[in-house]
N, C-alpha and C positions, 0 to 999 in steps of 0.2 A: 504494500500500500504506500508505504514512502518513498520507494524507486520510483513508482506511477506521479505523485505527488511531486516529485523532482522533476521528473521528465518535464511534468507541465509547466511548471516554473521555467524551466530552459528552454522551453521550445516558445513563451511569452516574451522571456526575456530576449530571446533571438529574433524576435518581431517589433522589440522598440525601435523608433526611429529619430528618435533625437529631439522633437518637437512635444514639449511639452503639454500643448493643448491636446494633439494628437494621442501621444502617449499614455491618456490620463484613466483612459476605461480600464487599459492592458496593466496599468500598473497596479490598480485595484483589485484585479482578479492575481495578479503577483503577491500581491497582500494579506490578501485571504487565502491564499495554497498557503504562503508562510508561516502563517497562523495558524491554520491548520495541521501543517506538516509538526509545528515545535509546539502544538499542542497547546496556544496560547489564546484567551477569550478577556477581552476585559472583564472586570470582575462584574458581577450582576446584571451581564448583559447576555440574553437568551438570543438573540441576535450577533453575529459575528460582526465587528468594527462600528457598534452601532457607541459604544464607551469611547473611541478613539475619534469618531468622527468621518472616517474614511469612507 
């Protein structure tokens, strides 16, 4: 599950293209695999990055 979880991270991360506006969906979903993957949630949020704001 974490190899799969990494793949998708690198195959996101190998689709940024340097523009930030552009960039901004792909990095969100970079965000939430990462958090996912290191098994990280804000705290009292039943929702994934809804405590971070992301």
């Amino acid at each position: 599950m974490n190899q799969e979880i990494q793949q998708q991270i690198d195959t996101l991360k190998a689709s940024l293209t340097g523009n930030f506006m552009d960039d901004m969906e792909v990095r969100d979903k970079i965000h939430n695999l990462e958090m996912k993957l290191n098994g990280v949630r804000p705290m009292s949020s039943e929702i994934e990055c809804v405590g971070c704001g992301s």
